[in-house]
C-alpha positions in Angstrom: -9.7 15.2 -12.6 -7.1 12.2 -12.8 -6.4 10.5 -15.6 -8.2 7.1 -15.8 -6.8 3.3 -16.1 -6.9 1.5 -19.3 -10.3 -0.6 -18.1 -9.6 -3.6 -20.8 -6.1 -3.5 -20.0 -7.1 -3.4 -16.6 -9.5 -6.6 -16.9 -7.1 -8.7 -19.0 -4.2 -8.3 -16.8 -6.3 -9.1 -13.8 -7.6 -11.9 -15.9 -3.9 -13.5 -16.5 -2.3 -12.5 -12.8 -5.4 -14.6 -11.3 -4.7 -17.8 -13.0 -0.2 -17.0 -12.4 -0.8 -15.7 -8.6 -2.7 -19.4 -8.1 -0.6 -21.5 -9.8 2.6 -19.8 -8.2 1.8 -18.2 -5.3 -1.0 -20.3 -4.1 -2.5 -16.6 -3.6 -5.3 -16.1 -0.7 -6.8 -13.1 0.1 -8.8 -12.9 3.5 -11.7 -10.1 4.9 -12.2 -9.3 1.0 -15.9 -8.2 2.7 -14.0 -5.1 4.6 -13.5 -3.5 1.3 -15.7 -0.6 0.9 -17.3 -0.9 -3.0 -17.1 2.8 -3.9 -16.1 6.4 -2.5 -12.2 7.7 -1.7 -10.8 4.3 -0.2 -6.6 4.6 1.2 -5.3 1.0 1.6 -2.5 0.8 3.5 -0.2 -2.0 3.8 3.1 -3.0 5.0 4.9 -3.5 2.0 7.6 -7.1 1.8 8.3 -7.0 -2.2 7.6 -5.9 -5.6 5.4 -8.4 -5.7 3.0 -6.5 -3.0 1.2 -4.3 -5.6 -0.2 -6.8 -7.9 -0.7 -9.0 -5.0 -3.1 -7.0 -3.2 -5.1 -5.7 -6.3 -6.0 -9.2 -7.2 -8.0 -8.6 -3.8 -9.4 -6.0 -4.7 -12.9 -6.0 -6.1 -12.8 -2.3 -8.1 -10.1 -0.6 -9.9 -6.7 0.3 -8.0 -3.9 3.2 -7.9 -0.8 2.5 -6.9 2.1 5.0 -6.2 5.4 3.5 -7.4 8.7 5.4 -8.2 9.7 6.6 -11.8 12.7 4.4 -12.2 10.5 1.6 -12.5 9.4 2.5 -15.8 13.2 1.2 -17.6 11.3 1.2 -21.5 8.6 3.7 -22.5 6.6 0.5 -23.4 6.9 -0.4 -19.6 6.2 3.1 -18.4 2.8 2.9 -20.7 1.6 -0.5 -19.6 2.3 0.7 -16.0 0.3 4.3 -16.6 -2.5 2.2 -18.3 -2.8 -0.2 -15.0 -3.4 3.0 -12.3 0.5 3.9 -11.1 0.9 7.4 -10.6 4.7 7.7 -11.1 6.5 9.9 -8.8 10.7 10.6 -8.6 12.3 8.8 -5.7 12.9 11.0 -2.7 9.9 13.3 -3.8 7.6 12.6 -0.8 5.7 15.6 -1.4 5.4 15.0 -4.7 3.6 11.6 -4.1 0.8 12.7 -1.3 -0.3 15.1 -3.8 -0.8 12.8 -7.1 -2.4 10.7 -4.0 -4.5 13.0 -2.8 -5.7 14.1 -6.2 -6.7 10.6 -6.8 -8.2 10.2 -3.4 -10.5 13.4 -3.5 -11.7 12.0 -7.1 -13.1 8.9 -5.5 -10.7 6.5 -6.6 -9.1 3.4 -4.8 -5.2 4.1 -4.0 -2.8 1.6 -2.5 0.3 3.3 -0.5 2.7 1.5 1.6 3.0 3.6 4.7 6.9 2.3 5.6 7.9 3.9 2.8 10.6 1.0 1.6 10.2 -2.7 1.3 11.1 -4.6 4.2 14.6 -6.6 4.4 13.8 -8.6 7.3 10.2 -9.6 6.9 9.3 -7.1 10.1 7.2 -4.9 9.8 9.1 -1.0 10.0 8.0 2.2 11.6 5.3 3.9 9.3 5.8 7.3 8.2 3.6 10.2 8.6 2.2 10.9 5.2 -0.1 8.4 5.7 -1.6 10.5 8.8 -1.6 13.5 6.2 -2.9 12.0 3.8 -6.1 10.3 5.7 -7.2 13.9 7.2 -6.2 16.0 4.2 -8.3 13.5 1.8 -11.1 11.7 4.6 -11.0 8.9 2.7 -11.3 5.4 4.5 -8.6 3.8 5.4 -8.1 0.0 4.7 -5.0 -1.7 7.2 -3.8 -4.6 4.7 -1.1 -7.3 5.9 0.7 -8.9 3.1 3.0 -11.7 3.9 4.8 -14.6 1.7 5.7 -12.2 -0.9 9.2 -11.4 0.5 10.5 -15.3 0.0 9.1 -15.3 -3.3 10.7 -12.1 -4.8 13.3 -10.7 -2.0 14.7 -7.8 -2.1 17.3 -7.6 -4.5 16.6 -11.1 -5.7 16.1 -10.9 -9.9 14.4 -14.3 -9.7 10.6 -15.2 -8.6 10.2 -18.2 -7.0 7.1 -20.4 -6.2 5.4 -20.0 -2.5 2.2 -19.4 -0.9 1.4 -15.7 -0.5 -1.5 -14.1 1.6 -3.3 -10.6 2.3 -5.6 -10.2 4.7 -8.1 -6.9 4.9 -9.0 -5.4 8.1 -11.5 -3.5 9.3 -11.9 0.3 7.8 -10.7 3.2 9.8 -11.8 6.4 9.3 -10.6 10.2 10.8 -11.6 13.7 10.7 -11.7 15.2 7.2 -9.4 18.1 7.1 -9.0 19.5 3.6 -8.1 22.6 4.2 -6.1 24.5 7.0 -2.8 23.2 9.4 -3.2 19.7 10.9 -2.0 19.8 14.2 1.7 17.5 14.6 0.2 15.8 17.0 -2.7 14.7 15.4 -0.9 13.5 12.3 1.6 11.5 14.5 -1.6 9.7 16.6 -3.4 8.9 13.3 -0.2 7.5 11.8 0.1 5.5 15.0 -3.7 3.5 14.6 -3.2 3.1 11.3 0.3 0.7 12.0 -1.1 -0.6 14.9 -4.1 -1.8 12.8 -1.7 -3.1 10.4 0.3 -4.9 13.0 -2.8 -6.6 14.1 -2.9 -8.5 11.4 0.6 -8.9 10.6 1.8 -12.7 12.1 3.3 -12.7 15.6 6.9 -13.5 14.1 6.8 -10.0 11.1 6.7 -7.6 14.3 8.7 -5.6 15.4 11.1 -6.9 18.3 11.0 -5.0 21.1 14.7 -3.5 20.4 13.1 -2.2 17.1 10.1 -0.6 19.2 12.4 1.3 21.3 14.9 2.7 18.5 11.9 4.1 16.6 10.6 5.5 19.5 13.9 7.2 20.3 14.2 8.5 16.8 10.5 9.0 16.1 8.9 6.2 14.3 5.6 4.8 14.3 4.8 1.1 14.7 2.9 0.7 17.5 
């Protein structure tokens, strides 16, 4: 079994970002009713900034696991406060690595948010999703929550060091769910289609100007990607 969040840790730190996220962000979070309330949930979202996490647990109404790489964790106190709030702490470049601490979360019941493009965004666009978010939806039959996030990359850019005031919004769609396959080869094929639906639903709620142009659509195609 998974180690559990710090649940006063948990509530105070919601507590304090709610009343920041308002006053900064101006923070709105739309289809809150698509959230299921308990069982394995997978919320996937296109991910803008390091913002995104905090962003979309607000949301959220039941503890949240996020993936997030080691190197976040600069001090040991950080790296505690961070263990305490739900991030499972992988090494960069270990993608294997993080569908299994995923997965183990995932087949305990819990809530776990992963960002299926794998990096934040630079443009805005949303980027071709990779498959271990097809894996990870069979392997663990959890449901799958498409989340849009969208402001967050003009208040903390990447490689910006500053936060800056602005109105930032997720919106929830509707659940998906897929075969339950815990055991056994998943066919290519069938990873590659479910990774498709999940970044189509993504793009659905993703504004008109965030998707991909059509120059984008036709590079990933050629080299494999999937935003459909």
């Amino acid at each position: 079994m998974p180690p559990e969040l710090n649940r006063p840790l948990y509530a105070a730190s919601k507590a304090i970002l709610q009343v920041l996220s308002k006053l900064l962000f101006r923070l709105q979070h739309e289809g809150v009713e698509n959230i299921p309330r308990e069982g394995p949930l997978l919320i996937a979202s296109n991910h803008q900034s390091h913002l995104d996490p905090p962003m979309i647990g607000l949301g959220i109404p039941r503890y949240v696991y996020f993936i997030a790489k080691r190197e976040l964790a600069r001090s040991r106190l950080l790296g505690w406060y961070m263990r305490n709030l739900g991030t499972i702490l992988v090494d960069r470049g270990q993608g294997r690595e993080a569908l299994e601490a995923a997965l183990e979360y995932l087949n305990a019941g819990r809530a776990v948010v992963i960002f299926p493009e794998g990096t934040r965004t630079r443009t805005g666009r949303l980027n071709p999703g990779r498959k271990g978010v097809g894996v990870l939806a069979h392997r663990s039959g959890a449901v799958v929550l498409p989340t849009c996030i969208t402001g967050a990359n003009r208040c903390f850019p990447v490689g910006s060091k500053i936060i800056r005031p602005g109105r930032i919004k997720v919106r929830f769609g509707k659940p998906l769910r897929f075969t339950h396959l815990p055991s056994g080869p998943i066919a290519e094929e069938l990873v590659e289609q479910t990774t498709a639906k999940i970044m189509q639903a993504i793009e659905e709620l993703v504004p008109p100007e965030l998707r991909p142009l059509p120059e984008e659509r036709a590079r990933w195609h050629h080299e494999g990607g999937h935003a459909a």
